[in-house]
C-alpha positions in Angstrom: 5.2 -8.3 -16.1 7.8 -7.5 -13.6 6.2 -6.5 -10.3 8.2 -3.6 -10.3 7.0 -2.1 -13.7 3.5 -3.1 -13.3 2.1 0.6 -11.9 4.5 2.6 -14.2 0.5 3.2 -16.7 -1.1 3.4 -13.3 0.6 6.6 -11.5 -2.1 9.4 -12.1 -4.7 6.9 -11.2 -3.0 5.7 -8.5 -2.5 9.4 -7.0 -6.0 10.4 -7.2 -7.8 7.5 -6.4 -5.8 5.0 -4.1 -6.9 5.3 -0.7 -4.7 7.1 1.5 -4.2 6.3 6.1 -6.5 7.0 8.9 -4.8 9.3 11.4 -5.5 6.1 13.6 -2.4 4.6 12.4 -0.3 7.2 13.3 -1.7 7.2 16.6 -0.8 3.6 16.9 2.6 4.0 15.9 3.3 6.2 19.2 1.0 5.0 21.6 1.7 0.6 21.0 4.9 1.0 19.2 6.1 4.0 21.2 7.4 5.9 18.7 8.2 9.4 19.3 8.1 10.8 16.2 11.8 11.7 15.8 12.8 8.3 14.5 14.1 7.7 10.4 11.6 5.1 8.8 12.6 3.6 5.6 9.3 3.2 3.8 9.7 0.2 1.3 7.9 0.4 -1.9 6.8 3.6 -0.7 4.8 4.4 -4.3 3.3 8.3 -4.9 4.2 8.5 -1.4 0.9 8.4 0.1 2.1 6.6 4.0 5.4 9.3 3.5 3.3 12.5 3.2 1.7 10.9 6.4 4.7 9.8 8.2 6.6 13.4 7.4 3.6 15.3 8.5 3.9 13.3 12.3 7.1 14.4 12.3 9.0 11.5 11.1 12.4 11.7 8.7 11.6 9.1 6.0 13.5 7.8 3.0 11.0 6.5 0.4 12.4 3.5 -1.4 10.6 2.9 -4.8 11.8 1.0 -8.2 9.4 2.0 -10.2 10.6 5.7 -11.7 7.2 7.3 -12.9 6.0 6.6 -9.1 8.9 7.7 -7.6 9.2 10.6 -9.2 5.7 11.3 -8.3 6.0 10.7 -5.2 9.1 13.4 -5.1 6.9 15.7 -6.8 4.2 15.1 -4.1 6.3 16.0 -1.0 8.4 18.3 -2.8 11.7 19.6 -1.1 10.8 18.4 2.5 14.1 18.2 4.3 13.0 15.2 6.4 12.5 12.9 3.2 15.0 11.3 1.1 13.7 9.4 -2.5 16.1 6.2 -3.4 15.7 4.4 -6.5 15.6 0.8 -5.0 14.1 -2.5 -3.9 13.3 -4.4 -0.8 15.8 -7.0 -1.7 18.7 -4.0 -2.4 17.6 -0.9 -0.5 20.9 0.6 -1.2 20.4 2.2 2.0 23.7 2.7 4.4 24.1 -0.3 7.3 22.1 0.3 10.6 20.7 3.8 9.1 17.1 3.0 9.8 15.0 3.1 12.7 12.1 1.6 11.2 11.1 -0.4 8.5 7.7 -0.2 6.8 5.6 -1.6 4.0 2.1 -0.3 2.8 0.6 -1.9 -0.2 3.9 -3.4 -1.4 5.3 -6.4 1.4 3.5 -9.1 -1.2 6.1 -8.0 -4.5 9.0 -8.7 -2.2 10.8 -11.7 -2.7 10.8 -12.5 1.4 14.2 -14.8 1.7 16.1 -11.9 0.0 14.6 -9.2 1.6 14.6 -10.3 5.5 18.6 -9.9 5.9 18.0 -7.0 3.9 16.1 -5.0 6.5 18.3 -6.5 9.2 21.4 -4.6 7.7 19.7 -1.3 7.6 17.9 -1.5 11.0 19.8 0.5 13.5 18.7 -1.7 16.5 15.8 -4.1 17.4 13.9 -2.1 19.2 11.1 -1.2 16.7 9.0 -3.9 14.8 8.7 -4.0 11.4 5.5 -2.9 10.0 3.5 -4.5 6.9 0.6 -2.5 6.3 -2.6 -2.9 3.7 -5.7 -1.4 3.6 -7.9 -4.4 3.5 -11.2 -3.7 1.8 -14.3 -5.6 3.4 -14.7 -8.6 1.3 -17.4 -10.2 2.9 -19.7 -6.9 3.9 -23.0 -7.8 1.4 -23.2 -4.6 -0.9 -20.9 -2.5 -3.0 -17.8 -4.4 -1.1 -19.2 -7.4 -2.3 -20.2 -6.3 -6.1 -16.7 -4.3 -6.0 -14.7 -7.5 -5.3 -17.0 -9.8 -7.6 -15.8 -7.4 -10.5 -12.0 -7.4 -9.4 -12.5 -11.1 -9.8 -14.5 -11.6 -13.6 -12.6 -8.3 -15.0 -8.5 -8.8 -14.4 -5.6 -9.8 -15.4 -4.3 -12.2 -12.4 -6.5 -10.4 -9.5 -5.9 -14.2 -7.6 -2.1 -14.4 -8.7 -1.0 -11.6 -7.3 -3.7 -10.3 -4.4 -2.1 -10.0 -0.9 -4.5 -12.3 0.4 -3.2 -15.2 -0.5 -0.3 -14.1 2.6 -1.4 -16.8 5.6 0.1 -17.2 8.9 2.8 -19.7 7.8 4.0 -16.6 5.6 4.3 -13.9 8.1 5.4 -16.3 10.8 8.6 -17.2 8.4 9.1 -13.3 8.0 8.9 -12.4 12.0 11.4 -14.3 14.5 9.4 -14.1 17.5 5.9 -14.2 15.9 3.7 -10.9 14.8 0.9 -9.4 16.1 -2.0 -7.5 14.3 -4.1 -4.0 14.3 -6.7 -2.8 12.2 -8.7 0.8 11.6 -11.6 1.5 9.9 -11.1 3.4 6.7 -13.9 5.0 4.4 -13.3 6.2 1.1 -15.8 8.1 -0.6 -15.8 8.3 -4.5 -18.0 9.7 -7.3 -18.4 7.8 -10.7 -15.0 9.1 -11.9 -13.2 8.1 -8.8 -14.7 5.0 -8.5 -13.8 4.0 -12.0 -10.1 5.4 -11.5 -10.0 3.4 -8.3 -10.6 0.1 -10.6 -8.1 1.2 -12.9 -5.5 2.1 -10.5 -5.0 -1.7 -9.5 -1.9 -3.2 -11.1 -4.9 -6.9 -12.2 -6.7 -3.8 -14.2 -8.1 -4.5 -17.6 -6.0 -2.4 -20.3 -7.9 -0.5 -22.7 -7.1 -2.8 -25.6 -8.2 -5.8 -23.8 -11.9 -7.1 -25.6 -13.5 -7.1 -21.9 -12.5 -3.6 -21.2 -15.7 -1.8 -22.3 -17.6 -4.5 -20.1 -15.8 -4.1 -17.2 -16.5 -0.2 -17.6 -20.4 -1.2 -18.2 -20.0 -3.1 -14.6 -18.7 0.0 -12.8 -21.5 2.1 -13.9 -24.0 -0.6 -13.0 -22.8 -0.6 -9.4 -22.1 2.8 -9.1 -25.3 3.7 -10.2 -26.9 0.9 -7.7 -25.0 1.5 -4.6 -24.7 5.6 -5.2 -26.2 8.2 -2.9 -26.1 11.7 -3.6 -23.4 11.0 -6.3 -21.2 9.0 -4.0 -20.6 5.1 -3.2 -18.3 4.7 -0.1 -15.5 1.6 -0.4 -14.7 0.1 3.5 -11.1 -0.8 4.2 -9.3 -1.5 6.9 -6.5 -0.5 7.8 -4.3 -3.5 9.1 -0.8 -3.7 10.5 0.8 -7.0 10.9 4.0 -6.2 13.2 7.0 -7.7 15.0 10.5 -8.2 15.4 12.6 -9.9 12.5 
């Protein structure tokens, strides 16, 4: 499947149950990256919109730039008319975007679709100068913390459809030191996401590796869910541990 159809079943999922970004992160962006809040970011593969709504709320004009239709045009129903916020149907490769328009460049949950030689002189063209890094962003879950974190990844692993083709973590040094010219440098938040039964179930099948409903392990994989959930709960909730990490520098 192309990457860039692969969340088009996943959007309503994807909304409710996709963690969103600690107010840390905007904090970072204007106390180490000295933004000021007035610059244009260009957020690639910007999804439902879930780093714009933040971004606009700091005070930020962003244009979202998203391939996939049914999440774009959630994402434009999620903002809704916001002045500061432009929706363009395009891809980190072919942004569309004018020469030296941006301030900014960002990716959150999306830099590992792009095809990097393509997309590099891509975001040099639309950045206005070099004074801003670029910014990769994921929110990392805690794979080694014993628990539900462990469990949760254990089940991404036994119930997908290419979980190890396609998960971010598989990106090494040698990766992002191709991507930034002058090396990168690295922050990370603590993020907790709470979820009842529902939500953690809709958080499982809001991943693009998640079993379709026709595939013969799909009632298992629902049967693990419950399990854990029902191990790890307390008072109706499990929490899932991220964090928040931002792998910046100049290109």
């Amino acid at each position: 499947m192309k990457s860039t159809e692969r969340f088009s079943d996943k959007v309503e999922n994807y909304i409710k149950y996709r963690p969103g970004y600690p107010d840390e992160l905007i904090d970072f962006l204007k106390r180490d990256i000295a933004l000021t809040g007035t610059e244009t970011i260009a957020d690639i593969g910007s999804g439902t919109g879930k780093l714009s709504e933040l971004l606009l709320k700091s005070g930020f004009d962003v244009i979202g730039v998203e391939p996939n239709e049914p999440m774009r045009l959630a994402c434009e129903q999620l903002i809704g008319d916001d002045s500061n916020f432009q929706s363009i149907d395009g891809t980190a490769e072919n942004t569309t975007l004018n020469e030296n328009s941006v301030d900014v460049v960002v990716a959150a949950q999306s830099f590992h679709w792009f095809d990097i030689k393509q997309c590099l002189p891509e975001f040099n063209r639309i950045l206005k100068t070099k004074r801003y890094p670029v910014l990769l962003i994921w929110n990392e879950r805690e794979m080694k913390r014993e628990g539900i974190m462990k469990e949760y990844n254990q089940l991404l692993t036994d119930y997908s459809i290419d979980y190890n083709a396609v998960n971010h973590h598989d990106l090494d040094a040698h990766t992002f030191n191709a991507f930034f010219s002058d090396g990168y440098e690295v922050a990370s938040f603590e993020y907790k996401q709470p979820l009842n039964l529902e939500g953690f179930t809709g958080r499982y099948l809001s991943c693009s590796y998640a079993l379709p409903q026709e595939d013969t392990r799909y009632v298992l994989a629902m049967d693990e869910i419950q399990r854990i959930f029902q191990k790890h709960e307390d008072n109706g909730e499990i929490v899932l541990v991220y964090n928040t990490t931002v792998y910046y520098g100049d290109i």
